[in-house]
Structure formats: structure tokens, C-alpha cells
N, C-alpha and C positions, 0 to 999 in steps of 0.2 A: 451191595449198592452198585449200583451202573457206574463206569466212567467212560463219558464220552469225550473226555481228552484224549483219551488212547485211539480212539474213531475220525478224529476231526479231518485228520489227512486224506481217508476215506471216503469220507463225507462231500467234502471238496471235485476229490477223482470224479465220483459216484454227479455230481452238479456237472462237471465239467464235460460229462460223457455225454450227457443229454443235450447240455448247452451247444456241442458241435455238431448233433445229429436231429434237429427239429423238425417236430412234423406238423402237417395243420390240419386243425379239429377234423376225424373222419377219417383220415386217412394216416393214423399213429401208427401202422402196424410196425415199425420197427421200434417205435418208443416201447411196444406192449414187452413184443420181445426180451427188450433188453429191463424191464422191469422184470419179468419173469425167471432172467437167470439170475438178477441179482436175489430173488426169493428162492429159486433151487439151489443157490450156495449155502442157504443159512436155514436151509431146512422146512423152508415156512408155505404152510399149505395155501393156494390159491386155486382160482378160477379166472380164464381170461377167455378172450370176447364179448365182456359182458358190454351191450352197447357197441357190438363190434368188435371197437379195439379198446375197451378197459377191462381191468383188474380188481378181482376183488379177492383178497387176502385175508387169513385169520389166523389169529394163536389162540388157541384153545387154554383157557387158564386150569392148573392142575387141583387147585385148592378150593373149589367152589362149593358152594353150598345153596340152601334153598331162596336165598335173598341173595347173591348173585347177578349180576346186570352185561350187560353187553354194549360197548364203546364203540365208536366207529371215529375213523380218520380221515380225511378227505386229502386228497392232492388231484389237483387239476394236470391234464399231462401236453397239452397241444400248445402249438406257435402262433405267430402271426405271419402275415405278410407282411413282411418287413424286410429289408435290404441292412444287411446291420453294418454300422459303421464306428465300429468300436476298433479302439489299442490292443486287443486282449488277442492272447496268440491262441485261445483256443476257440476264435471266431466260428462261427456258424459254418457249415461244408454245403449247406442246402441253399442255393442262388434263389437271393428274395424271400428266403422263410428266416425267422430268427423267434428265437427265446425274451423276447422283450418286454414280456408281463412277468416274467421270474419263476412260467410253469416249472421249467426245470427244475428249481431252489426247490417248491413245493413238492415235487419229485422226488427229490434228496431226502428231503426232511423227513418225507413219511415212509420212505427207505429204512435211513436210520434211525427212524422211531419202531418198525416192526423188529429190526435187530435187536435196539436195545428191548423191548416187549417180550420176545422169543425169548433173550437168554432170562429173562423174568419168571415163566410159564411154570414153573412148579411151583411156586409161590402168589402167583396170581389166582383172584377171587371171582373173575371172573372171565369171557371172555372180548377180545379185540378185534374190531375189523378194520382192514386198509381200503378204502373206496380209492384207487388209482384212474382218473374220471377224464373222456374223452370231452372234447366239443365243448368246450366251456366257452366260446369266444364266439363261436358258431352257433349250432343248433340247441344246443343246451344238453350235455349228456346227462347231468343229473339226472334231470327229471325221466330220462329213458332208464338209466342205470336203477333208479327207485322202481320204475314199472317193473322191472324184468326183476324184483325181487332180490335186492341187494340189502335190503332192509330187515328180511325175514331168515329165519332157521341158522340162529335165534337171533329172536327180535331187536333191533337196536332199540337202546332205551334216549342214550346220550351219542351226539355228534360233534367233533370239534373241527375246527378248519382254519386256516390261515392265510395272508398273502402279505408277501415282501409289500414292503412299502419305501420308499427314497424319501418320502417327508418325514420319515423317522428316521434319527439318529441308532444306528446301531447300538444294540446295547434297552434299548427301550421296546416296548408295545404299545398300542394303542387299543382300548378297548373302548365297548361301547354298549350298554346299555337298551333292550328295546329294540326301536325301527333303528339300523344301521345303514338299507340301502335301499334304492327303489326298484319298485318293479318299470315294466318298459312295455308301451304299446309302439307300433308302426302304424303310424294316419295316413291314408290315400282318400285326397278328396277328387272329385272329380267335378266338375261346375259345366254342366251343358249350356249352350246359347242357341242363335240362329247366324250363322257366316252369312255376311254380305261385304259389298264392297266400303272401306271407309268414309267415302265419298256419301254414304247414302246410310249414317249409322240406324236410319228412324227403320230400316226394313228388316232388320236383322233383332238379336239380342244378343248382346255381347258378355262374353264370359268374363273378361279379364275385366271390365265396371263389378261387375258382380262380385267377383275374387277381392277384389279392393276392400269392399264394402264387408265380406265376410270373415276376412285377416282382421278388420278393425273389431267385428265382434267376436272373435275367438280369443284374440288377446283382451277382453274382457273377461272373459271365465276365472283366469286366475286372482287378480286383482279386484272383482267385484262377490265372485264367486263363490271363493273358497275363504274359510276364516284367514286373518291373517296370522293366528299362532298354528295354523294346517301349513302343512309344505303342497307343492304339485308345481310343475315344469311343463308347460307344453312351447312346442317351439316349429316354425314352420323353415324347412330346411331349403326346397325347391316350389318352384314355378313355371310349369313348360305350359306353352301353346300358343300355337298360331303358326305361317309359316313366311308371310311379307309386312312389311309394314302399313302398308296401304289397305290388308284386308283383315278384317272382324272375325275370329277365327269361330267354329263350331265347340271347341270344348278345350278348357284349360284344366290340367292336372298339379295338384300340391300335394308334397309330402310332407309330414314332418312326424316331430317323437312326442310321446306323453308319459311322464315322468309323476306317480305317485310312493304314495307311503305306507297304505295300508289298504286293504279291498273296499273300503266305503270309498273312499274319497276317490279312488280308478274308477268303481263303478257310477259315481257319480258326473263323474267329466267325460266319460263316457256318452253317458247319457245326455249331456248338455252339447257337449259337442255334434252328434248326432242332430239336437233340433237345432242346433243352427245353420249345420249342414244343408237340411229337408227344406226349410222353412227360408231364411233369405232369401236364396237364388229365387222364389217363387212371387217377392215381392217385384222381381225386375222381369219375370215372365221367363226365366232359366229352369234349371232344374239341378240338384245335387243332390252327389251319390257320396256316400263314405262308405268307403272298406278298415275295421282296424283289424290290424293284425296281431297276437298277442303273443308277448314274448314272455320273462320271467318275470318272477313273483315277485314280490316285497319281501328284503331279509329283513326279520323278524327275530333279535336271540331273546334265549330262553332266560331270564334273570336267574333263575337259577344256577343254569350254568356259568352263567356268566361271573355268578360271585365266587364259583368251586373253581375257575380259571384262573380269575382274580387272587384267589388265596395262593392257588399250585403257584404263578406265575410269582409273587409276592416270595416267594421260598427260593425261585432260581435268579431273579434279577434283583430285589429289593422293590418295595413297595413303591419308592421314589420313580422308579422306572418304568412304571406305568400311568400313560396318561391316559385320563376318564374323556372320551368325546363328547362334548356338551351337543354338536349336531350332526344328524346322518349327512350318508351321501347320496347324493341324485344320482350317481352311477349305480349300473345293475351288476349282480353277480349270481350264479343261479346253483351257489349251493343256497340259494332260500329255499330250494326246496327241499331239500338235506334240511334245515330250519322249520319247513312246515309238516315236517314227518315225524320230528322226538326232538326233546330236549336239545338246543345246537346254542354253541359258541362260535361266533365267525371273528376273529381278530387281525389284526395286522402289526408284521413284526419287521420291526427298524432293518433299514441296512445303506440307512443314507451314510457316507463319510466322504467327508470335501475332499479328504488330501487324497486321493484316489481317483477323483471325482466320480464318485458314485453317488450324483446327484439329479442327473434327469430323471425324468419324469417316464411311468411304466409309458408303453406303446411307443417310447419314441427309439429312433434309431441307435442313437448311443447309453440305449440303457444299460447300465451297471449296476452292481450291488457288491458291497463289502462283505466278502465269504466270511468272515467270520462269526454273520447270522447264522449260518446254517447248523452250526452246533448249539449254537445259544436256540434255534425252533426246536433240537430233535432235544435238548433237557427239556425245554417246556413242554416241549407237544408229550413227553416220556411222563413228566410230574402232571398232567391235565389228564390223561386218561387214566393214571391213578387217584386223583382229584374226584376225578367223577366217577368211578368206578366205588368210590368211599374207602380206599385201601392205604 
């Protein structure tokens, strides 16, 4: 049997090392590094570059047979721009980058889950993969890291994955059943008119009457649109155009996000949004363009998985200590596509604690987290890929 009390000290250094050395999405090559030596200490075969700057690792299990499966682990490895303004003496060294979504913790975790995994391998039924995943914040390395065949030789069957969470008390999880997160589009609209002087509005067509008129019907879609037991977000962020006050400008540009849950419902608001785009402006004699831009997918977990988490997890914290999410989040995360490739658990594991205050919220400057998640993810993430593994 593993003990990672003897690790936990470890575990901590190992968070701590990354915490002061952050890099942001794309440009990790020293995060890759220094994941790679903590794998050439302990024996453990990888591959790095994948996506540039990630890592993909594996322990070959020695006891396999012909029903046999193959696990895979996720840890996100990149920063944000962030200025961190934290107590903690092992504060960021990189001016304006910081660890403030808790990649680092995820880092650790799936560190000390391949250690613990590795000294398992003669007993293991099958084998383990570490996806150590660039660009999660940014471009999306996932979905690159899966292109380039991280999924293949041999095939992942089952994927687990995790993120600190501060609305969780240390000590708990939060699981979630189903749609867990949305996917994410970027809207550019663009509203053409005719520029004239204000003075003289009859000779022009003005974009910003137009834009008016079509903010009122976009914010119909969700509320008219969509069932109301459907989730969907769309939201208008800016509004540039024009360059005096006294004149009618030629073309007003808006941006905003579109926020679904499952591929019907995106491709549908898609679709709606586009004619109201086309079609308003054309009542005022304008003309509108939409560009979307599309970012990640819908997470989606696998009930399956979900209940073999559920149980693993159920065995290291007590069943008590897991709360069931009755609703997703309109936030994206793009291991959904880790989700939409095998079997995948995406969960979030506590590491709120007041007396610390290790209570803000990820992305902000004084994020914290109470280290003594970190051992509590690498049991569970240790018990979940045995879970799924059936072992």
C-alpha cells in the first residue's frame, strides 16, 4: 500500500517550485524542464514537447492482461498575467506572471500521483498516462496535445482531471455529473452605416441607431429563445465607433462571449445570432457582419467515470465529503476535450481555509490555497486511476 504521508513534504517543495518559477501558456519551457527532472529522478518514462512545451508520461503496468485499459491524468502547467500580491515567502520571481489558477498545485499533484503509480508498476493491470498540458488559459493545449497523439499507443480508455477550487473547504470535492462547464465562442459584430455630419442625420445611416436596435434583439435569444430548463450566456462586452460627437460614424464594432452547454444549443445560437446580425441592420439600410470565433468545447463527464471517482474518492475522504453539483459552470475549461476523446472525470478539489485565508477567488492576485490539498489530490487522483483502471 502507498503512503503518501511520507511524500507530503515533498509534495509541497515540488508546488512550491513551480509556484515561484511561472510561466504563461506557450512559453513554459522551463516549467517542461523542471517537470522532466522531477520524472528522471524517479525513473519514469516520458516525452516532452508535445504541444511545444508539454509532457507526456507513462508507467507501464507489469501485471496486465488482455482486458487491461489505459488511464490518463491531466495537469494543466501555465500562469497567468498576474502581478501577485500574496504573504507567502515563496512569492512568484517572474514580474507580472503568477500561479493564480493553482496550475502549479495541478502540477504537483500529477507529479506525486506518477510517483506514487511508478512504485505500483509490478502490480499494476494496466497502463498510466501523465498529460502535463501547456496553454490552458490561452490557446488551448489540449486540444493540440490530443492532435499530436497523446491519446494513442496505447489508446486512453479513461481520463481524470482536477482543479483547486477556494469555494471548497479543504478536505472536500466537488463533483458533477453530465454538462459540468461551457463551451465559449468570441462574437465580432460589425454594423456598417453611411457617415454624415450629425446635423444632417437624414443623409447618412447611422450604425450606432442600428447597434441599439440589435443589442435589444440579441438579448432576446436567451430569454425568448432558448427553453428556460436550457442554460446559454451570451453577453456583449464592448462598443467602439465613431470619432466626434457631432458626426455619424461609418461602422460601429461589438464584441461579446457566447456561453453554451452542449453542441445543439451553441450551434443553435449561433445560428440565430448570425440572422439577426444579417437581417436588422438591413431594416435601417446598414449592413452586418459577424465573425465568431470558436474557442472550447462543452465539458461533458462521463457518468461512468464519474460514479468510479465517486466511489475511489468515497474510500479517501468519506462519502460526507463529497458534494454532488446540482448546476454546471458557464465557465470554460478545455480539458472537455480530454472529455470528448474517452471516458473523463473533471472534478474540483477543496483548498479553501479562512484561517490562512486561503479564500480568494482563482485569477485574483492574492490567490492562495491550503497545501494540504495537495496530498489529499495525489490519494485521490492515486485511488481514481485505480477506480478506473477496475484494480
Amino acid at each position: 500500500m502507498y503512503n503518501i504521508e511520507s511524500m507530503k513534504d515533498e509534495i509541497v517543495t515540488i508546488r512550491r517550485d513551480f509556484h515561484r518559477n511561472p510561466e504563461l501558456g506557450g512559453f513554459e519551457n522551463q516549467t517542461m524542464e523542471r517537470i522532466c527532472r522531477y520524472l528522471d529522478s524517479w525513473g519514469i518514462e516520458y516525452q516532452k514537447g508535445v504541444a511545444d512545451t508539454g509532457v507526456v508520461a507513462i508507467v507501464r503496468g507489469k501485471n496486465k492482461d488482455k482486458n487491461s485499459t489505459c488511464v490518463g491524468v491531466r495537469a494543466d502547467i501555465d500562469a497567468l498575467p498576474v502581478s501577485e500580491e500574496t504573504d507567502i515567502d515563496f512569492k512568484s520571481l517572474n514580474t507580472g506572471v503568477m500561479h493564480a489558477c493553482g496550475h502549479d498545485a495541478h502540477t504537483a499533484i500529477a507529479l506525486g500521483t506518477a510517483k506514487v503509480i511508478k512504485s505500483m508498476e509490478e502490480d499494476l493491470r494496466g497502463d498510466v498516462k501523465f498529460f502535463f498540458q501547456p496553454a490552458e488559459e490561452t490557446t488551448g493545449g489540449a486540444e493540440r496535445m490530443i492532435r499530436e497523439g497523446c491519446m494513442k499507443n496505447p489508446d486512453v480508455e479513461y481520463v481524470v482531471g482536477l482543479h483547486v477550487d477556494p469555494g471548497v473547504p479543504t478536505g472536500k470535492i466537488s463533483l458533477k455529473y453530465g454538462k459540468m462547464m461551457a463551451s465559449s465562442d468570441e462574437i465580432i459584430i460589425r454594423v456598417r452605416g453611411k457617415s454624415t455630419h450629425g446635423a444632417h442625420p437624414h443623409q447618412g445611416v447611422d450604425p450606432l441607431v442600428i447597434c441599439s436596435s440589435l443589442i435589444m434583439a440579441l438579448q432576446s435569444l436567451v430569454s425568448r429563445r432558448i427553453s428556460p430548463l436550457n442554460s446559454a450566456v451570451f453577453t456583449l462586452g464592448t462598443i467602439h465607433g465613431g470619432t466626434r460627437g457631432n458626426i455619424i460614424p461609418d461602422e460601429v464594432e461589438m464584441t461579446g462571449i457566447l456561453r453554451t452547454l452542449d453542441p445543439d444549443t451553441r450551434s443553435f445560437m449561433k445560428e440565430k445570432i448570425r440572422d439577426l446580425v444579417e437581417n436588422v441592420p438591413k431594416g435601417f439600410g446598414g449592413e452586418g457582419i459577424l465573425e465568431v470565433r470558436e474557442s472550447y468545447m462543452a465539458l461533458i463527464n462521463s457518468d461512468e467515470a464519474v460514479d468510479k471517482v465517486r466511489h475511489a474518492a468515497g474510500k479517501i475522504i468519506g462519502s460526507d465529503n463529497i458534494e454532488m453539483s446540482e448546476y454546471p459552470n458557464m465557465g470554460t475549461e478545455d480539458f472537455s476535450y480530454f472529455a470528448a476523446a474517452a471516458k473523463s472525470c473533471f472534478f474540483n478539489l477543496g483548498c479553501r481555509n479562512e484561517k490562512i485565508d486561503a479564500v480568494y477567488p482563482i485569477h485574483s492576485s492574492k490567490f492562495k490555497l491550503d497545501e494540504d490539498c495537495l496530498a489529499i489530490g495525489v490519494m485521490l487522483q492515486v485511488e481514481n486511476v485505480l477506480s478506473l483502471m477496475g484494480q
